[in-house]
C-alpha positions, 0 to 999 in steps of 0.5 A, a space after each residue: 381445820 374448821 374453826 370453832 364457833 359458839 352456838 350455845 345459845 344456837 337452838 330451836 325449841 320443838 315449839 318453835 320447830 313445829 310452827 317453822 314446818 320441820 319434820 324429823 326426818 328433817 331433824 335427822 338430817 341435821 345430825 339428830 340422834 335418833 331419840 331426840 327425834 323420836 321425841 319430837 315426832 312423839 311431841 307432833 303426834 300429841 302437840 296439844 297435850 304434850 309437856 315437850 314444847 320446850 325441849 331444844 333441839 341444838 342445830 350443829 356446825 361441823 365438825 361438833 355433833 351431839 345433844 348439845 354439840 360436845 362433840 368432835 372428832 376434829 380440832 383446831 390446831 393450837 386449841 390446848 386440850 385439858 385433861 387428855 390422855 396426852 399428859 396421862 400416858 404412862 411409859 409403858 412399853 406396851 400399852 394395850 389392853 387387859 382383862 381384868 375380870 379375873 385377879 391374875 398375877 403375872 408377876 410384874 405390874 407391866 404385864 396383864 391378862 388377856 382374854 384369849 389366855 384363858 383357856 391355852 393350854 398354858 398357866 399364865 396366872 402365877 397365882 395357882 394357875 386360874 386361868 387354866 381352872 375348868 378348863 379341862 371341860 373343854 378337853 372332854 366336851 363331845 360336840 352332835 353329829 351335825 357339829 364340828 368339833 374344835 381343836 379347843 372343844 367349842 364346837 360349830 355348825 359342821 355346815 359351815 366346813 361342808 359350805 367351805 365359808 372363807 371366814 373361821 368360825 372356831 374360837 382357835 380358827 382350826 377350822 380355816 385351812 389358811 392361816 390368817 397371818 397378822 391382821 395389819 394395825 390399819 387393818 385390825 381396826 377396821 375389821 374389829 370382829 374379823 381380827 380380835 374373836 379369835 385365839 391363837 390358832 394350835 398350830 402357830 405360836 402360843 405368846 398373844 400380841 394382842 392384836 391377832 398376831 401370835 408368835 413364839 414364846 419372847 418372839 417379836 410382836 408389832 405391839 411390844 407385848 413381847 416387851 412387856 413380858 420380858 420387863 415383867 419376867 425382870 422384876 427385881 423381887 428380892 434381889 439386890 440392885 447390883 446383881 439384879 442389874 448384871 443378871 438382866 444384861 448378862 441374860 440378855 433377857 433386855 437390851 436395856 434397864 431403867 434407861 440403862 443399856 446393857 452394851 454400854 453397861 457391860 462395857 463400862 464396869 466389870 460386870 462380873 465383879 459385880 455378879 459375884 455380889 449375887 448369893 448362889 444357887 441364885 433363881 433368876 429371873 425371880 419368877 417363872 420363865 415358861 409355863 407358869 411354873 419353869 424357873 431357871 437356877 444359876 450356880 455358875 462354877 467359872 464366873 471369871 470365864 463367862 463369855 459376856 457377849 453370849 447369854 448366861 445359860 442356867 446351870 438348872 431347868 427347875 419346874 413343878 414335878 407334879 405338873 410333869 410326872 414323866 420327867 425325872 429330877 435330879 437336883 432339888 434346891 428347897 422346894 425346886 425340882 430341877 433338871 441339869 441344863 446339860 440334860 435338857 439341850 443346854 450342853 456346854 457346846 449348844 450354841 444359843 445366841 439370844 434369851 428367846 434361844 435359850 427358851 427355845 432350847 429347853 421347850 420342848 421338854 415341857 410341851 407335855 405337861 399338864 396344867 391342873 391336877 386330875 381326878 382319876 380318869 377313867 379313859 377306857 370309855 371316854 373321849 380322852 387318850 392317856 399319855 405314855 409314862 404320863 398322867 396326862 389326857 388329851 381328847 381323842 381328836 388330838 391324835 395324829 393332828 400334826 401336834 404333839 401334846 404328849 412327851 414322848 409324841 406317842 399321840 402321833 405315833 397311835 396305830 392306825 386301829 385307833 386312828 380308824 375308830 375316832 370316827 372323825 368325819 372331818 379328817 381326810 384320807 390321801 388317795 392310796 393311803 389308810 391314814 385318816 389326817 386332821 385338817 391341820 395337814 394341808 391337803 398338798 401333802 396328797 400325792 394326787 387330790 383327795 376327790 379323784 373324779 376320773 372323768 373330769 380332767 382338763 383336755 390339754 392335761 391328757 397324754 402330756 406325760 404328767 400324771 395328773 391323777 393316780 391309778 385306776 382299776 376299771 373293769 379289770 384294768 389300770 387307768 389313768 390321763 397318762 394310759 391308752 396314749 398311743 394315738 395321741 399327738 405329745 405336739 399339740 396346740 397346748 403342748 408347743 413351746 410352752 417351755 415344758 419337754 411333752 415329747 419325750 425326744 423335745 419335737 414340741 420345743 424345736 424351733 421356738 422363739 425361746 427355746 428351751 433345748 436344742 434338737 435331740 439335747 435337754 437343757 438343765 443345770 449341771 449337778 457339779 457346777 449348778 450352770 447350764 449344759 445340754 444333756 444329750 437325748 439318748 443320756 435322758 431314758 437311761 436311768 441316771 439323773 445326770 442334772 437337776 430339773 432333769 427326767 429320767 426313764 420315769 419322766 413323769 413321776 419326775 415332773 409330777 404336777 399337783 392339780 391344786 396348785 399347778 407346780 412342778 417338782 423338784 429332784 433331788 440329787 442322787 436320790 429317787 424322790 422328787 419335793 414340792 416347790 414349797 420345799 426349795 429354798 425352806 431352810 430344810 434338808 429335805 434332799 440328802 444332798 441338801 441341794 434344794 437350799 444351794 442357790 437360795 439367796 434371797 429367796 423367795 424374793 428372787 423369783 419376784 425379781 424383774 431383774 433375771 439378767 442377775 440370776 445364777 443359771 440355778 437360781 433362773 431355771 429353779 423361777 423358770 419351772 415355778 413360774 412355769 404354767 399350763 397354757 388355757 383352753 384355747 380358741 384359737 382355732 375355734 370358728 367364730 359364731 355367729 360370723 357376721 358381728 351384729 350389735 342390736 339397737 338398744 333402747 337405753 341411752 345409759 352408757 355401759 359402765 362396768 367399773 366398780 363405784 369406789 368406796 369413799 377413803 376412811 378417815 383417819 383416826 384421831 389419835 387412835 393409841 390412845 383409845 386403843 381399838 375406840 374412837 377417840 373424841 374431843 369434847 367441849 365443856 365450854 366457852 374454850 375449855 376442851 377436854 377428850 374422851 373415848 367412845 368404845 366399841 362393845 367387847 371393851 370398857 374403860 375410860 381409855 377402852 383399856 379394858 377387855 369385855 366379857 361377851 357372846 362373840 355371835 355370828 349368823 348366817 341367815 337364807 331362806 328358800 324363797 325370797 319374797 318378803 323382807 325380816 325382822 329378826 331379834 337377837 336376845 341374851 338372856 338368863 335361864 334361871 328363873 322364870 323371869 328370863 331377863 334379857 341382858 343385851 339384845 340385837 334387832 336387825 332387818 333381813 332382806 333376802 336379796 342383799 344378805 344371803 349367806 352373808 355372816 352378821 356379826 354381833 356382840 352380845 354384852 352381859 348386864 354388869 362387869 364380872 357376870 355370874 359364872 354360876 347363872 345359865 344363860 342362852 340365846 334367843 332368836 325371834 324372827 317376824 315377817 317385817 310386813 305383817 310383824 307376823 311371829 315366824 319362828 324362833 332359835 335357842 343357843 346354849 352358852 356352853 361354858 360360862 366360865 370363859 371370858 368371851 364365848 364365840 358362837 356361830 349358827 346358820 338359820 334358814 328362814 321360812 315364809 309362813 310358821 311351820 309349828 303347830 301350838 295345838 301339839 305343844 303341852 305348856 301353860 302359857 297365860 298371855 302368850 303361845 306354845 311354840 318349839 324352839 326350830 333347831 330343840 326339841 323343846 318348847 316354850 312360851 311365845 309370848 304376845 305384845 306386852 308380856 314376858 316371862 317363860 309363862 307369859 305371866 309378867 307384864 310389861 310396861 309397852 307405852 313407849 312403842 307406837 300402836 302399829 309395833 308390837 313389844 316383846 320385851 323390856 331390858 333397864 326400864 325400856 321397850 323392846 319394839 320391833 317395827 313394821 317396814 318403813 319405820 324405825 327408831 326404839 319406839 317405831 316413830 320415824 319413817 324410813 325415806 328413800 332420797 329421791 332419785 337415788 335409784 336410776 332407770 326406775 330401780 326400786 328404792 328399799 332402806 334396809 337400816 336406819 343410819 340413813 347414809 350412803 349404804 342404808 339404801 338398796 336398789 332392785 333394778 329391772 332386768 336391763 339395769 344392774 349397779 348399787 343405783 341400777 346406773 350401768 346397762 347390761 349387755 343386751 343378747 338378741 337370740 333368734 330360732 330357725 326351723 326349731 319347735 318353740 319349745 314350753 321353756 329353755 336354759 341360756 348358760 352364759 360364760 362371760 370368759 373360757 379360760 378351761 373345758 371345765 369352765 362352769 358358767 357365770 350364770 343361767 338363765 331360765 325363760 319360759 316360752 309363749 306360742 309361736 315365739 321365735 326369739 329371746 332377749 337376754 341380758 348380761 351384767 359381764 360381756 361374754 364369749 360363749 353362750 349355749 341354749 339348752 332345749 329339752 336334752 339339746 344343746 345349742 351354740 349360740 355364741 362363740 368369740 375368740 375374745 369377749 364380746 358385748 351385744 350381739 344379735 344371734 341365732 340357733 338352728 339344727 346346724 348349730 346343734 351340739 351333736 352327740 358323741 353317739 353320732 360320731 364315735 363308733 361303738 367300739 369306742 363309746 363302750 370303753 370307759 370315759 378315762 379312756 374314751 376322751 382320748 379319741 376326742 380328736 377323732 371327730 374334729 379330724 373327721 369333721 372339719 367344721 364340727 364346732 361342738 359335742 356333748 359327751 
């Protein structure tokens, strides 16, 4: 740990800076804030009538950063910390963080509101539910055509479903197919955006962790709020001690209670003596249990025979009678309504084990419940269904999503009609099936894949008695890969020894190294002894299942494969249907016979086992058929081109490196629970006097950061068509009411088209106090400029649909022009001091005001003195400039100059800085075409290709693959060159090695590289004979007229017929 030192008095004044030659780009190099140097370069500029002389510059010893060198996020081991947070921690069992912009009583002091549970569809807010008010806005919000609605009923641009982006954009994640199941503590620090921006999606568990994780109700998080919770649930009230301490051990609601452990209690006194001290009916725990209105009541009648090694079941399940109309109560205790337990699942034989069993129990019967009072609805014309025997309303996109929100599940029982006219193009149909299902239903449950393309299925997956894709009726026939079968050989290069029966009689498995079957004999596991036994051939067609993993005389529907994921099925005993590997070993009767969870121990880790030698015959055949995959496109019999291996002379002496730089290690945070997701920092405030403090990131507050934000969670995906200049684009907050529009908080970021295409910028936009106005209106504006020239280009604006939720998560793709498309003189507004525009993605117009103007006339200046001349200025936000920059400057004022280290780019790479932190990753290299790399160090693979007796022609396309794993296999990449007179070859350049290329000229397709293995430079040739010949030159017609399902089929006939045919086109 570097030791401290003084440096107090260790400072230069910008007088003395200035006659010692500095510059601030040398400052900044010091660990200078921005600000200071920006003032220093503003004191160069006007030295000789500028009161700046004196200001001082402190020069830093690492570890200490800062204006005075306070800071540092290291220490020495044994310095004493006064005043930190290690004497302030409470012992809190869990110890995160709370929204309090909204007075939230949640019963006990250890539990606080989170952001993410406004809004849930639950009441968490024991203090008239407000954390649910409005919120049925959400329920009846309708999104536009181009939109995809949310399951919560926010709603994002439907372009990001159709892109299949990899990161969810909906505030619930409904629409990211794959669930994002905990993000890890290391991990959700690094990834704040990625992890916190999210809610819980409706398809998991509803109790917030607090950390990306959700579980169920009084299940386990990794950060104890499930704890909290149940110390929360526990509060005494106004219950005496005795039987307040019995009632929490008995419940088994906590292990232990104010340091005492309720084993060792129960054990030590006669803890039903003391429950008899309780006043019955007694309402325990004091406060709600579920829902923020279900209570339970105890009126044990036996107290002398209660098990206490069990939980104490409640006698009554109370609850608010006008929040659940459908359920009918039986019981009243004062103002309670209740239902018996026997007739809600806790009968006297139920077995539950656990407090969270007991919740698990009763459940059920109150996911239907409403969570506010309606008004009378009309949902004859409305987006909402009506609940049966209910008066409750769900949006129409509820029905038929997999979850149900109704008591009696009559939202995914609706008839098909009303499925039909929801209209919801983001739902899908399995093929054969009228059903239209939400996105929630993975899309495995099809059969076959939802986009059948009959004519693109891979070779080695025709005529292998696996119907890989259904029925099709083609001019008045059946078609599938498994029809028109007759003249195709089940023993082939794909097919043999593969572990997998393709012959129906075994031929393709004879004769293995490991074979699966003996001649004429099927190896599968014995239903009566799950072991091993050898089914005679003439038992396989007879129609009896006699063993598991076994076919029948429909072999393929036995063994039917899914494209996606590429797995067999399993059939069940006795029974004529087949399950998904998904379903052995899932604690579910999904065979009759329950034989799909007989050999499940230790599963799934079983299959992941090195150790086979272990596995029962069940067990091992059961990993055999998982594990089991197809074999790939082969080129094992392919002839090699060229056949003489010639390397050409490079002229680069780099030597080729295709490893990826490693990013350097993070370091580790210094106390990072303390700060919770902040940075924690040691502070000095000095001669040996040492405190800390915590530096926040912007959806928290706080001294601790202990404190929730509210905020525009904002993601943007930017492209453009062409790429030829660089952006500045301006991101501001601002409020819609008045003619000011004052800016709340603002984001200012370069775009360069070659580095962030289609990559997401993630933003936080703050509002200007703690606690905004719910009843202000506020938006988004998004101003782009042509970096070069600050030429105004084009703006957006985003509507902030529901103030009322603490954390509003927006997302937008924008497509960037080169030049404005918007022409003012169509535009009616006044605009004083400034230019009527329209906003790209409205049909509305506005005011684009000029440098040092604002307002939505452009009537009110603003004060621009702090940007420099070469800026312009289009705002002002607490008393400051908003300045966007031309290219190579930067800072609030635009005075520093944006510098490439020398040498950072190698081979002659061109060296851009595309942001101002002036580390590692400020600085982009464009390296020339033989170069590639983050500093173009690595040589690409150089390929030499040369025409014989082929016509120049005006251009051709080289499609490269750098590894042939299937037919289908797209290629990495293609490259379009344009041609000269008489030229007579080619040099192109790859970042990969290869194994294929092909030269496409006019409609003709050329061979100009095939390896069995991947290869790296190499000089080649095209000529006639390297012509990939059309399948019309060597099919007859015949043939060529059948369908192409059919037509494949007759594929090997050429390569039969020709024996050094290498390629056609078909």
């Amino acid at each position: 740990m570097v030791e401290f030192f003084n440096i107090s008095d260790d400072y230069l004044t910008f007088d003395e800076l200035y006659h010692l030659n500095i510059t601030s780009h040398e400052i900044l190099l010091w660990s200078s804030s921005i600000d200071l140097a920006e003032q220093y370069e503003y004191y160069l500029d006007q030295s000789t009538q500028s009161n700046l002389s004196n200001e001082k510059f402190f020069n830093c010893t690492q570890p200490w950063f800062g204006s005075r060198c306070q800071y540092s996020l290291e220490i020495k081991e044994g310095v004493l910390v006064g005043k930190s947070f290690e004497t302030a921690l409470t012992d809190n069992i869990f110890d995160g963080t709370c929204y309090i912009l909204l007075e939230c009583n949640r019963g006990g002091p250890s539990m606080c509101l989170d952001w993410r549970e406004i809004c849930d569809g639950r009441i968490d807010c024991l203090n008239d539910g407000i954390d649910e008010i409005q919120c049925f806005n959400l329920e009846i919000n309708e999104c536009n055509e181009n939109e995809y609605r949310c399951h919560n009923g926010l709603c994002i641009p439907k372009l990001f479903l159709e892109m299949d982006f990899p990161e969810a954009q909906c505030l619930d994640r409904s629409d990211y197919l794959v669930k994002n199941s905990l993000c890890l503590r290391f991990y959700f620090r690094l990834n704040l955006f990625e992890c916190q921006e999210f809610i819980c999606r409706p398809d998991e568990g509803k109790f917030l962790c607090g950390d990306g994780q959700c579980v169920e109700d009084y299940g386990q998080c990794q950060t104890n709020r499930h704890l909290s919770l149940a110390q929360s649930v526990s509060v005494q009230g106004n219950l005496s001690y005795e039987c307040w301490i019995s009632m929490v051990c008995l419940t088994k609601i906590m292990d232990k209670i104010e340091n005492i452990s309720c084993d060792e209690f129960i054990q030590s006194s006669d803890i039903i003596e003391q429950l008899k001290s309780c006043k019955f009916p007694l309402q325990f725990p004091v406060i709600p249990v579920l829902y923020g209105h279900v209570t339970f009541l105890y009126h044990p009648k036996e107290i002398d025979n209660i098990n206490v090694t069990l939980p104490l079941k409640p006698d009554y399940i109370c609850y608010d009678k006008q929040l659940c109309d459908f359920l009918t109560p039986t019981f009243r205790h004062g103002t309670l309504t209740c239902r018996s337990g026997d007739q809600m699942n806790l009968t006297m034989n139920a077995e539950v084990t656990t407090w969270k069993s007991i919740i698990d129990s009763i459940k059920p019967y109150f996911d239907g419940c409403i969570t506010q009072h309606y008004h009378i609805i009309d949902s004859y014309d409305s987006p909402l269904y009506h609940c049966k025997n209910s008066s409750k309303y769900i949006s129409k996109y509820r029905i038929l999503d997999g979850i149900s929100d109704c008591f009696l599940k009559d939202d995914e029982q609706v008839l098909s009609e009303l499925n039909y006219s929801l209209n919801q193009t983001s739902r899908f149909q399995c093929p054969n099936e009228k059903q239209c299902r939400s996105r929630f239903f993975p899309t495995s449950i099809c059969s076959f894949p939802i986009q059948i393309n009959h004519d693109d299925i891979s070779f080695y997956k025709i005529c292998d008695r696996i119907m890989d894709l259904p029925m099709a009726l083609i001019d008045g026939r059946n078609h599938s890969d498994e029809t028109d079968c007759e003249d195709w050989q089940c023993n082939n290069i794909y097919t043999r020894c593969d572990g997998f029966r393709n012959c129906l009689n075994g031929k393709d498995e004879e004769n293995c190294t490991n074979s699966i079957s003996l001649e004429h004999f099927l190896l599968c596991i014995s239903s009566q002894n799950h072991t091993f036994m050898c089914l005679p051939a003439d038992q396989v067609t007879n129609g009896i299942v006699s063993c598991f993993v076994a076919s029948s005389d429909e072999f393929q529907n036995r063994q039917v494969n899914n494209i996606t994921f590429q797995t067999y099925r399993f059939c069940c005993w006795n029974d004529t249907k087949c399950r998904e590997q998904e379903d052995l070993c899932n604690e579910n009767e999904d065979c009759p016979m329950y034989d799909n969870e007989l050999f499940c121990d230790n599963h799934p880790q079983l299959c992941n086992d090195s150790d086979f030698d272990n596995l029962i015959d069940m067990q091992y055949i059961s990993c055999q058929v998982i594990n089991t995959r197809y074999i790939p496109f082969s080129l094992e019999t392919a002839l090699i081109y060229p056949p003489v291996y010639t390397v050409p002379n490079d002229p680069t002496q780099n030597p080729i490196n295709n490893k990826m730089i490693e990013s350097p290690l993070v370091k580790s945070f210094s106390q990072p629970e303390i700060c919770n997701s902040g940075l924690y920092v040691y502070y000095r405030l000095g001669a040996n006097n040492y405190s800390s403090l915590c530096f926040c990131p912007p959806n928290y507050y706080g001294d601790r950061c202990q404190y929730q934000n509210q905020r525009v969670s904002l993601t943007l995906t930017l492209a453009t068509i062409r790429q030829p200049i660089i952006y500045a684009i301006v991101v501001m907050l601002i409020e819609d009411d008045n003619d000011r529009q004052e800016i709340n908080s603002y984001h200012q970021f370069t775009f360069v088209p070659l580095e962030h295409c289609g990559k997401f910028v993630n933003l936080y936009l703050l509002y200007s106090k703690h606690g905004k106005n719910n009843s202000k209106n506020y938006s988004i504006r998004i101003d782009a400029f042509n970096k070069d020239s600050l030429t105004y280009l084009i703006s957006w604006h985003l509507t902030i649909p529901f103030v009322f939720l603490p954390v509003n998560r927006i997302s937008a793709f924008l497509t960037l022009p080169i030049s404005r498309t918007f022409d003012p003189k169509h535009c009616t507004l006044q605009c004083h001091k400034g230019t009527c525009m329209r906003y790209h993605n409205e049909e509305r117009f506005f005011c684009q005001c000029h440098s040092g103007w604002s307002g939505a006339q452009c009537n009110i200046p603003i004060d621009c003195n702090m940007c420099t001349p070469n800026s312009i200025c289009i705002g002002s936000i607490r008393n400051r400039s908003i300045c966007v920059c031309p290219h190579g400057k930067f800072g609030s004022s635009c005075r520093l100059q944006l510098v490439c280290p020398i040498g950072i780019c190698k081979n002659n790479g061109r060296c851009i800085v595309i942001d101002e932190r002036m580390i590692d990753e400020s600085y982009r290299c464009f390296c020339s075409e033989q170069f590639f790399g983050t500093r173009c160090e690595n040589v690409k693979h150089r390929i030499d290709i040369f025409f014989k007796n082929i016509e120049t022609p005006l251009y051709l396309l080289a499609y490269i693959y750098t590894r042939i794993r299937f037919e289908r296999s797209s290629p990495t990449f293609v490259i379009l060159r344009k041609m000269t007179m008489f030229q007579s070859n080619i040099t192109v350049y790859s970042q990969d090695q290869f194994q294929m290329i092909i030269v496409k000229i006019d409609n003709r397709y050329y061979l100009a590289v095939l390896r069995k293995f991947v290869s790296s430079n190499i000089v080649t040739s095209i000529s006639p004979p390297q012509r990939c010949v059309g399948i019309h030159e060597l099919l007859p017609t015949k043939l060529l007229l059948l369908p192409r399902i059919q037509r494949l089929k007759s594929y090997h006939i050429p390569c039969q017929a020709h024996v050094n045919l290498q390629c056609f086109v078909d």
